[in-house]
N, C-alpha and C positions, 0 to 999 in steps of 0.2 A: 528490634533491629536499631540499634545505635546511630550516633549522627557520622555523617561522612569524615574517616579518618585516612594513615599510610596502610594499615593493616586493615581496614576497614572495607566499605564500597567500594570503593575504587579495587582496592588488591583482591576484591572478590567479586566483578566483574573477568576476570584473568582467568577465574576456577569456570571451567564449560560445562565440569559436570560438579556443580555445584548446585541441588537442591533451592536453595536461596538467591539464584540469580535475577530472576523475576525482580526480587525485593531489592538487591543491590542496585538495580538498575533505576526501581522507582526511587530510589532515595535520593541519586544521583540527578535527578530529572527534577525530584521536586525540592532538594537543597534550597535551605537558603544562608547557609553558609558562608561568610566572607572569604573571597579565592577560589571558591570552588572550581569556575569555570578556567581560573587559569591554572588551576592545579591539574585537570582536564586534558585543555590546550598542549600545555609544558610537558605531558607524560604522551602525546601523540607520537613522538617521532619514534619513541622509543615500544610502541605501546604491540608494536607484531601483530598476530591475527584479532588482536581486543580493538586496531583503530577505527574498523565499522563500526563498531558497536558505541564505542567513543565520542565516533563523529556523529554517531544519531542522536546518543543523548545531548548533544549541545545542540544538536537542530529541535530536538525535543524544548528544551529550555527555552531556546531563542529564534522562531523562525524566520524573524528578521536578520541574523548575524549574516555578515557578509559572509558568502560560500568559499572562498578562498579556503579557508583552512581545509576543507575536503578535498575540492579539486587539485591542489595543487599536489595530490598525493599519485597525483596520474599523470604530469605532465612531466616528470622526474626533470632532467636537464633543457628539454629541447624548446622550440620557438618554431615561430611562424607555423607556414603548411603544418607540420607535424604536428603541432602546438593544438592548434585549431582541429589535426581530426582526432587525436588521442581526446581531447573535451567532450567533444560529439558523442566517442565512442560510450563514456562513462552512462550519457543517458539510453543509449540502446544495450542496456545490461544491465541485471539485479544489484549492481555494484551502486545506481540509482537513487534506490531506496535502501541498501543495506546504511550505505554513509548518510542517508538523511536529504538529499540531496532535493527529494522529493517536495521536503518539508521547506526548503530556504527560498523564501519568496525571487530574491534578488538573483537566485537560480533560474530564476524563468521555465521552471521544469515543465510547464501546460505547454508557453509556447517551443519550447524544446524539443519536446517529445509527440506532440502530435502529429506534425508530419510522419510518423511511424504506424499510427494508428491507420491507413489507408496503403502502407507498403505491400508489396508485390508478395514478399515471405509473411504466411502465417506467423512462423516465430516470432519475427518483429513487430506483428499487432498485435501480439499475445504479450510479449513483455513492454510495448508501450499500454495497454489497457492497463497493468495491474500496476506499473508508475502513475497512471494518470489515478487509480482509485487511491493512490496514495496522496495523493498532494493536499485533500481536506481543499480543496479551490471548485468552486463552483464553474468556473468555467472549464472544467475537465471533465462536465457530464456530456454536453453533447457530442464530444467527439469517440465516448463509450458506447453511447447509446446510439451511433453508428456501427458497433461492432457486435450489438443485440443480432446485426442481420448478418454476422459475417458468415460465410459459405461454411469453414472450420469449425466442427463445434464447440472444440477445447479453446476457441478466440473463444467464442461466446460465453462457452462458462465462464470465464475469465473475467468478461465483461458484467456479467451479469456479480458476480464475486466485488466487480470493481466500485458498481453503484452499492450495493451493500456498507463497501469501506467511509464511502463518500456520506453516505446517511449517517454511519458513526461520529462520523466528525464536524456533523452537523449540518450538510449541505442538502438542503429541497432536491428533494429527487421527481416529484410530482410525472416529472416530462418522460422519463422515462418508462411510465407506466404501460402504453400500449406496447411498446416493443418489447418487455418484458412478458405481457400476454401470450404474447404472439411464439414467445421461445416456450412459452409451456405445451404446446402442437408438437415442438421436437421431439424427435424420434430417441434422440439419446437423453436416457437416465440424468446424465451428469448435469446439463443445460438442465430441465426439467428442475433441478431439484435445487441451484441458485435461483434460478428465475424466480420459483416457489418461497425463498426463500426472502430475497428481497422484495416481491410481493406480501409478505408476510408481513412485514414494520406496518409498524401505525399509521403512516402516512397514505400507504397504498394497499392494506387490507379489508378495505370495501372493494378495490376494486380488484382484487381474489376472488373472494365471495363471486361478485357475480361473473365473474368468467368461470365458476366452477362447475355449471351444467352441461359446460361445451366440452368438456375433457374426457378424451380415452381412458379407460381403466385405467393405467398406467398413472398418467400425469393423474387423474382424479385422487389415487392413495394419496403419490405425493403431497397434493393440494392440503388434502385433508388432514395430514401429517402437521403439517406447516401451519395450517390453521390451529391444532392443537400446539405447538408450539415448539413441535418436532423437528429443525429442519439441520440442511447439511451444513459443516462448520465450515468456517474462514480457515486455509489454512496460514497460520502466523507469516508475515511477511519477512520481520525479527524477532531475535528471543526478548523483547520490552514489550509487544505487541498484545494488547489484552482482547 
């Protein structure tokens, strides 16, 4: 794959069912290119269902860049009141992390989004959990590792999916470990086999191991799945998402 051209990465991010998109996207991310990013920038307005994908590779690049360029793709003309809840609204929706949103420090996505993480609608703690596993910010584990206990089990999986992401991107998960135990007792498969799963990393597979004697048939397979090396996937958040 060639260096970033007009016909190149960029015009091949565009192609959805492109085979090579994966690759167009890393190239883009990891250019070093002179222009790149304002060649980027410059092709947003224009850029139609490609500008998530867009606006995340530059969150990819830069997760310091001021979030403007994303948000402001949601406030279209209006101000104040309106202003203020169309902004809101971005982070209680996949549109979050599709645009990167997650990633831009100066987004405040943790403290953003967490007040969602304890709302009244499952929904809304289910899509603030898998925003918070995105943000690669250590301070977005405890407010996860609140929703190991949530009543919902499709929050939990979620949750438990979301320290997974957080471990990827390098963030100590240590603390999380009893609650993740504790989700291996669940009665549903699905919990079971995240739980199992981010149990499984290196950080917290001794403490697998010895929670494996206490487990029902059920969670026990799983365990043992996962301790071979078996376990359920992430499903991609974006098409960049490795």
């Amino acid at each position: 794959m060639g260096e970033l051209s007009s016909d190149g990465a960029l015009a091949g991010i565009r192609d959805w069912g492109s085979p090579d998109l994966r690759a167009h996207i890393r190239i883009l991310i990891d250019s070093n290119e002179p222009g790149v990013e304002e060649i980027i920038l410059d092709s947003l307005d224009e850029a139609g269902p490609a500008r998530p994908l867009l606006c995340r590779v530059l969150a990819e690049r830069d997760p310091h860049r001021d979030p403007g360029y994303a948000l402001r793709h949601f406030y279209e003309e209006t101000d104040g009141p309106v202003r203020r809840w169309l902004g809101q609204e971005v982070y209680r929706s996949p549109w979050v992390w599709l645009y990167g949103i997650t990633r831009l420090r100066d987004a405040h996505p943790v403290e953003r989004v967490t007040p969602d993480a304890t709302h009244w609608l499952a929904t809304r703690r289910q899509i603030a959990v898998t925003a918070l596993g995105d943000t690669a910010d250590p301070a977005a584990l405890p407010p996860i590792i609140g929703r190991l206990r949530d009543p919902k089990w499709w929050v939990r999986t979620e949750a438990a999916a979301a320290v997974r992401r957080l471990a990827r991107s390098g963030v100590q998960i240590g603390s999380a470990a009893e609650a993740l135990v504790r989700c291996l007792h669940h009665d549903r498969q699905e919990v079971i086999e995240q739980a199992a799963a981010a149990l499984a990393l290196p950080a917290l597979r001794e403490r697998l191991l010895w929670s494996r004697a206490t487990l029902m048939p059920l969670a026990g397979a799983v365990v043992d799945n996962a301790l071979d090396g078996v376990v359920a996937p992430l499903i991609p958040l974006w098409q960049g998402e490795e």
